[in-house]
KENUNU-14117 format. One record per residue (C-alpha): residue in three letters; chain; x, y, z. Coordinates in nm, 3 decimals. Example, Ala and Ser with C-alpha at 12.3 -4.5 7.8 and 13.67 -1.06 7.14 Angstrom:
# residues 2
+------+------+---------+---------+---------+
: code : unit :      px :      py :      pz :
+------+------+---------+---------+---------+
:  ALA :    A :   1.230 :  -0.450 :   0.780 :
:  SER :    A :   1.367 :  -0.106 :   0.714 :
+------+------+---------+---------+---------+
***
This chain:
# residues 256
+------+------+---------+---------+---------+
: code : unit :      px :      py :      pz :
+------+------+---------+---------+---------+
:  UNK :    A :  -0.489 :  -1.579 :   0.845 :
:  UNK :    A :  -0.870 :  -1.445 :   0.926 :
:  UNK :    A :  -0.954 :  -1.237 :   0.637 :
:  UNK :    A :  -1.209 :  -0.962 :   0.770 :
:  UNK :    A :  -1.428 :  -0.874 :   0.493 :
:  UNK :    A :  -1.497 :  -0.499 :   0.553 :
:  UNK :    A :  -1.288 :  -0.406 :   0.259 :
:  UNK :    A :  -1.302 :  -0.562 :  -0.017 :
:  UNK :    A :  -1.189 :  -0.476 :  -0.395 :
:  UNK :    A :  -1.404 :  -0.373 :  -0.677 :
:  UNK :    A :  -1.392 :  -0.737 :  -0.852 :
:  UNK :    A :  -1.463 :  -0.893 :  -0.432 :
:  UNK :    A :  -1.069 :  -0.975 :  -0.409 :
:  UNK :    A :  -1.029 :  -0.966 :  -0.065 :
:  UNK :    A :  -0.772 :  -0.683 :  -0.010 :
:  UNK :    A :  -0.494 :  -0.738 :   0.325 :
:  UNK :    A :  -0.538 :  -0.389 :   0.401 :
:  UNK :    A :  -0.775 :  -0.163 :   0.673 :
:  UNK :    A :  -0.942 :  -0.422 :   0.879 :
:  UNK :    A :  -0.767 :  -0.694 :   0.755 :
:  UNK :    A :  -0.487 :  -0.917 :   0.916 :
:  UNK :    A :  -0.255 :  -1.111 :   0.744 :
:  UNK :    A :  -0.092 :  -1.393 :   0.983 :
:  UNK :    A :   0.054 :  -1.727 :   0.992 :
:  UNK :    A :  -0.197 :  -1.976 :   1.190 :
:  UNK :    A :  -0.470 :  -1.793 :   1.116 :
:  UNK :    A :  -0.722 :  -2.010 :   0.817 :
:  UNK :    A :  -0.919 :  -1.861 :   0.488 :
:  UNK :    A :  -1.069 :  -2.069 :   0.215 :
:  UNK :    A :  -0.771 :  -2.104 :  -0.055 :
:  UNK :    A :  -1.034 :  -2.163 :  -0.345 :
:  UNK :    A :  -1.159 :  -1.767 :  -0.301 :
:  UNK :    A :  -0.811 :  -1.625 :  -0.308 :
:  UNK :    A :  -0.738 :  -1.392 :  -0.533 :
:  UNK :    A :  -0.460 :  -1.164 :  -0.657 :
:  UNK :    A :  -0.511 :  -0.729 :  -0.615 :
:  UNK :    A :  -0.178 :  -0.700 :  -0.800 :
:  UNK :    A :  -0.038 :  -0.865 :  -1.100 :
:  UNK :    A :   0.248 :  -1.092 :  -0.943 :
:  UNK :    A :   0.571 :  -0.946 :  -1.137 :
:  UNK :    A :   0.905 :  -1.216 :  -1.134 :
:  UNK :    A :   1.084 :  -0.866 :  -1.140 :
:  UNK :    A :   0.971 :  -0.637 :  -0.893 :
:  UNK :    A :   1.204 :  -0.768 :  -0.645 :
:  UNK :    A :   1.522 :  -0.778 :  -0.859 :
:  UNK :    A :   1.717 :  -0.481 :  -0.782 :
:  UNK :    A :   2.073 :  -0.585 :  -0.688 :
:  UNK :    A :   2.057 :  -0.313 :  -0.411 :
:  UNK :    A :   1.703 :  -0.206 :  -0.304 :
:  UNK :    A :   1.808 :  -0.084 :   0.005 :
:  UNK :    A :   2.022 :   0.176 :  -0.144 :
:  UNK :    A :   1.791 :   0.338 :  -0.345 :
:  UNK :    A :   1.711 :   0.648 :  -0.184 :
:  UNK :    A :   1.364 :   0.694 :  -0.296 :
:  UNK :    A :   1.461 :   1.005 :  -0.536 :
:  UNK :    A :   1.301 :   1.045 :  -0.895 :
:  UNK :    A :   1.619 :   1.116 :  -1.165 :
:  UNK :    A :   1.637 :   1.421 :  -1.305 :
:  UNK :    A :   1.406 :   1.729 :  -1.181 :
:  UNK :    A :   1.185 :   1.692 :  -0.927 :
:  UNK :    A :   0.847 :   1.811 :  -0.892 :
:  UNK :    A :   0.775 :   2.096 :  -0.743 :
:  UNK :    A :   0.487 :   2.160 :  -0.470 :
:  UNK :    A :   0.327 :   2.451 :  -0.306 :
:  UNK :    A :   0.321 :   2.215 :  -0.003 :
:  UNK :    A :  -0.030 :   2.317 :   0.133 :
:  UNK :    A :  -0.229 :   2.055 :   0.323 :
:  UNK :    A :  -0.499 :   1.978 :   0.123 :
:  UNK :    A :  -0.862 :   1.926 :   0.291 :
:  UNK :    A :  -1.099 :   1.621 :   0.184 :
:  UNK :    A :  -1.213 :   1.781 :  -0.089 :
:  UNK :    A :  -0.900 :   1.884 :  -0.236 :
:  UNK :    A :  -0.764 :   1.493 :  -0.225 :
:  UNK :    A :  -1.081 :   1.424 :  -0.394 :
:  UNK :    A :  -0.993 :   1.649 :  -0.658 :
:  UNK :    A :  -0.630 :   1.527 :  -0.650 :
:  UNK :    A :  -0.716 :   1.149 :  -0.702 :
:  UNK :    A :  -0.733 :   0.995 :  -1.010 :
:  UNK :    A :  -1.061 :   0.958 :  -1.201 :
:  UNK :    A :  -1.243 :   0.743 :  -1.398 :
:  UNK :    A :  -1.125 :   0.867 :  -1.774 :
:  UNK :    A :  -0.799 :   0.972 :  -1.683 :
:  UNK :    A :  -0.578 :   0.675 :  -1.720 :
:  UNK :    A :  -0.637 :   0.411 :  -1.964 :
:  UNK :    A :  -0.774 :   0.094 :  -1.902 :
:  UNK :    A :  -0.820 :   0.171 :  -1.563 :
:  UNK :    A :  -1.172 :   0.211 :  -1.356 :
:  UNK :    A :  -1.144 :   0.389 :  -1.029 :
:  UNK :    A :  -1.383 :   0.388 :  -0.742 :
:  UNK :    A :  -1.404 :   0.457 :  -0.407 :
:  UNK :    A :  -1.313 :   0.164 :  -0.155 :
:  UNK :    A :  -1.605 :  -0.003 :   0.075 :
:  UNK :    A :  -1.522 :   0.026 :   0.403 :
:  UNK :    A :  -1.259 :   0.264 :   0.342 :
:  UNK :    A :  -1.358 :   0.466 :   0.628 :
:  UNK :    A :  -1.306 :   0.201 :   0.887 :
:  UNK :    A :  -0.967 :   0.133 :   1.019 :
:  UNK :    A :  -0.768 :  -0.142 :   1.114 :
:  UNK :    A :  -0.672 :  -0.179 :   1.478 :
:  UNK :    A :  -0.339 :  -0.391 :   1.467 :
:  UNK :    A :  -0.087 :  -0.300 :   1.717 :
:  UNK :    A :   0.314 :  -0.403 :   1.688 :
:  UNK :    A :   0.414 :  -0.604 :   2.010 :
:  UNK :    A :   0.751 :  -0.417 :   1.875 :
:  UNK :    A :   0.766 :  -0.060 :   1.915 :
:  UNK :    A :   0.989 :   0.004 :   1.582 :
:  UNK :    A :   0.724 :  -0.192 :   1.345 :
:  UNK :    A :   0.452 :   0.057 :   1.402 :
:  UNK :    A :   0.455 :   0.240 :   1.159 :
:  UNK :    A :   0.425 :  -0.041 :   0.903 :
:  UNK :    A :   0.119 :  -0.226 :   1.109 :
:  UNK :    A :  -0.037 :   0.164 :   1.075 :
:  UNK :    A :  -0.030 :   0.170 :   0.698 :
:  UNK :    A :  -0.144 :  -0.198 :   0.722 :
:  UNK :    A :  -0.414 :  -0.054 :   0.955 :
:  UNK :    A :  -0.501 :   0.241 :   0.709 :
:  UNK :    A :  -0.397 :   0.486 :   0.946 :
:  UNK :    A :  -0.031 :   0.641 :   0.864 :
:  UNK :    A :   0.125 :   0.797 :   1.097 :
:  UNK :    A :   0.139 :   1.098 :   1.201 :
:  UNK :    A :  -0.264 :   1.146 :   1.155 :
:  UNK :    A :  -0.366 :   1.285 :   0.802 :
:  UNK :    A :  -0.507 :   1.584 :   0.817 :
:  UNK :    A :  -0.751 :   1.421 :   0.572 :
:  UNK :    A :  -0.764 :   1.097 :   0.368 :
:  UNK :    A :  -0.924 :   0.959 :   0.089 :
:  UNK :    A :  -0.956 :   0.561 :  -0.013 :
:  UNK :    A :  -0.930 :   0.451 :  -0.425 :
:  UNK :    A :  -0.941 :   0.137 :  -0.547 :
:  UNK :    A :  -0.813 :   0.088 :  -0.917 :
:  UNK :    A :  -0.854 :  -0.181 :  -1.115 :
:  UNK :    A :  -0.704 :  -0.282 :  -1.481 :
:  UNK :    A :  -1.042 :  -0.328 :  -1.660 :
:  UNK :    A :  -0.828 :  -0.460 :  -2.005 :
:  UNK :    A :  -0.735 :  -0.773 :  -1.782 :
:  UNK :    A :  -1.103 :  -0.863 :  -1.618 :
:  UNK :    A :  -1.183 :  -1.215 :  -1.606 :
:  UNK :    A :  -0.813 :  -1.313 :  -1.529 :
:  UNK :    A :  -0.700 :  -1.480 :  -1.179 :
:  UNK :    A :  -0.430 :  -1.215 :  -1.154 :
:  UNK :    A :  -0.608 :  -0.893 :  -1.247 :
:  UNK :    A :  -0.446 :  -0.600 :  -1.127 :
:  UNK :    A :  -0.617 :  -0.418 :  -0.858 :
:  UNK :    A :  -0.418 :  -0.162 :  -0.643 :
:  UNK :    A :  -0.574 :   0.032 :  -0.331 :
:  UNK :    A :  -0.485 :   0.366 :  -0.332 :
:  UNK :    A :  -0.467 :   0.606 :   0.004 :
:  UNK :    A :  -0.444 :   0.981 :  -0.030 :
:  UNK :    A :  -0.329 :   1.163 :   0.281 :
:  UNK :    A :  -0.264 :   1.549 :   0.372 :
:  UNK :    A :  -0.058 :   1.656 :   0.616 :
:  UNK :    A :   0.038 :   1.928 :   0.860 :
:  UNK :    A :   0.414 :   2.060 :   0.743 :
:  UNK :    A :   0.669 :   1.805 :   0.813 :
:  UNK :    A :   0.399 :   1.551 :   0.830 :
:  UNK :    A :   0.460 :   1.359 :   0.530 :
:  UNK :    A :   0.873 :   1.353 :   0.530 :
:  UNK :    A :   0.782 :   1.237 :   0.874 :
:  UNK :    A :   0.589 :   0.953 :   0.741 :
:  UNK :    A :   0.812 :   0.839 :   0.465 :
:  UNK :    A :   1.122 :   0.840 :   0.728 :
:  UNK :    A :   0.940 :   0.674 :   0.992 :
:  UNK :    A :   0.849 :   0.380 :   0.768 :
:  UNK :    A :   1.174 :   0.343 :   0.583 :
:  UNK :    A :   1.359 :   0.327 :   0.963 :
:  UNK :    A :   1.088 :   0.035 :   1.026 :
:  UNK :    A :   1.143 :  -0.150 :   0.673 :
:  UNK :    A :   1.555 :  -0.199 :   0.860 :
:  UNK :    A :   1.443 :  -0.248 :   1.145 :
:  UNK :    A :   1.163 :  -0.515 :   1.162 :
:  UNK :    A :   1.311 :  -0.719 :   0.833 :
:  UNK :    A :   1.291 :  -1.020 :   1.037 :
:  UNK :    A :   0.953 :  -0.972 :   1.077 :
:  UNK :    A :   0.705 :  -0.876 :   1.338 :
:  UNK :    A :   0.336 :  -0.991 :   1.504 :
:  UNK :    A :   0.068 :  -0.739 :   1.610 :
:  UNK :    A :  -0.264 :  -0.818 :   1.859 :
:  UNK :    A :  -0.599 :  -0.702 :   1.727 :
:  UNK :    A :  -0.938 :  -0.660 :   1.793 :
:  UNK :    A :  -0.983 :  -1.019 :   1.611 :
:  UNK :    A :  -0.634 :  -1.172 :   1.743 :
:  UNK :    A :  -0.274 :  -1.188 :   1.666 :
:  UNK :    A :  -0.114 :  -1.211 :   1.336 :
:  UNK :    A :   0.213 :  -1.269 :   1.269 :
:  UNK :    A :   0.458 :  -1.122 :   0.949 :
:  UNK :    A :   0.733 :  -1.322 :   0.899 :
:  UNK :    A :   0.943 :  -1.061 :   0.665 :
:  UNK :    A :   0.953 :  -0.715 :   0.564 :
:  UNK :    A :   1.219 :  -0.613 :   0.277 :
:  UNK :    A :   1.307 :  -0.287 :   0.037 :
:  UNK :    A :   1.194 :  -0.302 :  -0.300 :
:  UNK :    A :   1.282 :  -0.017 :  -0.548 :
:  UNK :    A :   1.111 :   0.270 :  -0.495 :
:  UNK :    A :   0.920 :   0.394 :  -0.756 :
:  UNK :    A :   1.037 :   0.675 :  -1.038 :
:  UNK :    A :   0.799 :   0.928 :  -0.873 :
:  UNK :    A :   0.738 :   1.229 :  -0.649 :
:  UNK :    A :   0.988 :   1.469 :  -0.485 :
:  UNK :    A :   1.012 :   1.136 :  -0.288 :
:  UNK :    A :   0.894 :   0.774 :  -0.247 :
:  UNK :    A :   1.015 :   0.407 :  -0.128 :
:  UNK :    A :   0.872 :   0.068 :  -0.145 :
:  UNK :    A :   0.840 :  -0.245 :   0.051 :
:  UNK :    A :   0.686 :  -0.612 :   0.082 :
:  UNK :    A :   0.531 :  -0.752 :   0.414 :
:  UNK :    A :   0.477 :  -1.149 :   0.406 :
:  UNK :    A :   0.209 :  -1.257 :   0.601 :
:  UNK :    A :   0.040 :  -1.623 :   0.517 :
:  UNK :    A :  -0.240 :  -1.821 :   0.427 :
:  UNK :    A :  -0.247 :  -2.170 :   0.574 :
:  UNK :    A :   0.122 :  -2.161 :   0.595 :
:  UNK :    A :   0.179 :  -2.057 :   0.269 :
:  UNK :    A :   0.337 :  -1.662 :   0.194 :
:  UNK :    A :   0.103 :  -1.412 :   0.096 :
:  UNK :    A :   0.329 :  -1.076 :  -0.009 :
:  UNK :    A :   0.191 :  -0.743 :   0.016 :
:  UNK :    A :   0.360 :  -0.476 :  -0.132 :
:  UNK :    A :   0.351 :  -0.084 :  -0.024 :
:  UNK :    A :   0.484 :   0.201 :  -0.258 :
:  UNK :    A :   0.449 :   0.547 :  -0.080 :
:  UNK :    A :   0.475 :   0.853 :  -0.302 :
:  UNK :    A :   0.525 :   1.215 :  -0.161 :
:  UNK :    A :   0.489 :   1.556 :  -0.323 :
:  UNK :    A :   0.492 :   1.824 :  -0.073 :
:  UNK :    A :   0.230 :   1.743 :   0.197 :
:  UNK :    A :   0.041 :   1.500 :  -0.024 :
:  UNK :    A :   0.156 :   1.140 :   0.039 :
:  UNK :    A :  -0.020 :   0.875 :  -0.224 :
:  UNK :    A :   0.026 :   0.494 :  -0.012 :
:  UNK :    A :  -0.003 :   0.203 :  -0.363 :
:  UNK :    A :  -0.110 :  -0.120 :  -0.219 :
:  UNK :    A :  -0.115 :  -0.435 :  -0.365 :
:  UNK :    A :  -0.135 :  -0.824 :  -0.238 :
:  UNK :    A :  -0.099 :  -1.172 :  -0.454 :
:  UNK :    A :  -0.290 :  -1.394 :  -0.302 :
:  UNK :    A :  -0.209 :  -1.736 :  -0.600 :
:  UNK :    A :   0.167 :  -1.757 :  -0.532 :
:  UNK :    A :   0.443 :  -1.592 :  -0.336 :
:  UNK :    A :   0.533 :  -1.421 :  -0.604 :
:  UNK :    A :   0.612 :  -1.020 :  -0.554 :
:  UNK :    A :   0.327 :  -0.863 :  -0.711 :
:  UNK :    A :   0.308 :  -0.537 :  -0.906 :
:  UNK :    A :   0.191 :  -0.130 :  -0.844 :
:  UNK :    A :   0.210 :  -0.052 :  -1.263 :
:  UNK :    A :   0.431 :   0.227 :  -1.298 :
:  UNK :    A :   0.252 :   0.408 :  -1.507 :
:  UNK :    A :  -0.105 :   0.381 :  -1.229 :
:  UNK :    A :   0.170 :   0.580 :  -0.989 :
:  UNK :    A :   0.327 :   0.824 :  -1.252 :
:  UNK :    A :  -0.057 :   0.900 :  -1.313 :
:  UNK :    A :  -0.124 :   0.983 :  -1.005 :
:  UNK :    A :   0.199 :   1.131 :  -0.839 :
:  UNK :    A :   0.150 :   1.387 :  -1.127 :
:  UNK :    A :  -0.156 :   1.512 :  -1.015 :
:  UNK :    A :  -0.029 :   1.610 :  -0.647 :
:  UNK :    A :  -0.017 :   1.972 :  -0.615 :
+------+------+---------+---------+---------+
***
């Protein structure tokens, strides 16, 4: 796995995410990896993930469904203040992009959000990273990359279907070429989708370290044209590791 250091995390956890591939036979130190999401025994426990259709119970939130500019996802994105415990900042390197391609035509729209480039193109986007500042000093402090997108109408629902069709179809994994080289993901599974949005879902790539699993874990949240992509990677164990649900009912509440 060749970890390309262009983004990084605000405690220098190296993030699997925009410029970053995750693939079996590729080599990183194991003494300098480090979790960006608390590794959760339950995350991946839902007797049915796959049948969970993404819908928050009860009302859904409403939206005036404009695409917001730059600015306006600015705005929209959680600040410093605003949730408990939690420090927010923007990402380094969060304007460069991956450049992973699928050698399988029905897994690209997961090595795009692994790129930092969901598809269709944003209108605008905006990088976060947010870190639990109650659990600094630990091995598995949470830190979760946030990316805010706009989108033109039908932009988003296009998104969210588009990757939920690739979750099926590309569970047995799939390898990409890059600018730096192949990598190879060896499984890609539902998880339950978070309690959020007018819709969302949520999923785990595996990639490796030195032959051992590294699982990265995508929760996409959409409220009108606004989609919110939660990312988070354990790099300690194989264990599933955790978006706190109360980081994405923070957030999703603040999308217009």
């Amino acid at each position: 796995m060749k970890v390309r250091t262009t983004v990084m995390a605000a405690t220098a956890a190296v993030l699997c995410l925009t410029a970053v591939a995750c693939g079996p036979g590729d080599s990183a130190d194991k003494g300098e990896r480090k979790d960006s999401g608390k590794a959760s025994g339950s995350a991946s426990a839902s007797p049915d993930p796959g049948s969970d259709t993404g819908s928050a119970p009860g009302p859904k939130p409403t939206s005036n469904g404009k695409t917001l500019t730059e600015a306006e996802l600015i705005k929209v994105a959680l600040a410093n203040g605003e949730l408990p415990d939690y420090d927010f900042a923007k990402m380094p390197g969060g304007d460069e992009r991956g450049t992973e391609q699928s050698e399988n035509p029905a897994c690209r729209p997961i090595a795009s959000i692994i790129n930092g480039s969901p598809e269709p193109a944003p209108a605008a986007t905006v990088f976060r990273t947010a870190m639990d500042v109650s659990e600094e000093g630990q091995d598995d402090q949470t830190v979760v990359t946030e990316i805010l997108t706009s989108h033109a109408p039908g932009g988003a629902e296009q998104l969210l279907s588009s990757v939920r069709d690739a979750v099926k179809a590309c569970a047995g994994g799939f390898r990409t070429t890059s600018d730096d080289g192949p990598s190879t993901y060896t499984e890609v599974k539902a998880l339950p989708a978070p309690k959020a949005g007018q819709e969302s879902l949520a999923y785990q790539v595996t990639g490796s370290i030195e032959g051992e699993g590294v699982p990265l874990v995508f929760q996409l949240v959409r409220t009108g044209s606004t989609v919110v992509t939660f990312y988070a990677a354990n790099f300690t164990s194989a264990r599933t590791p955790e978006v706190p649900a109360a980081l994405v009912t923070a957030q999703a509440a603040k999308l217009p």
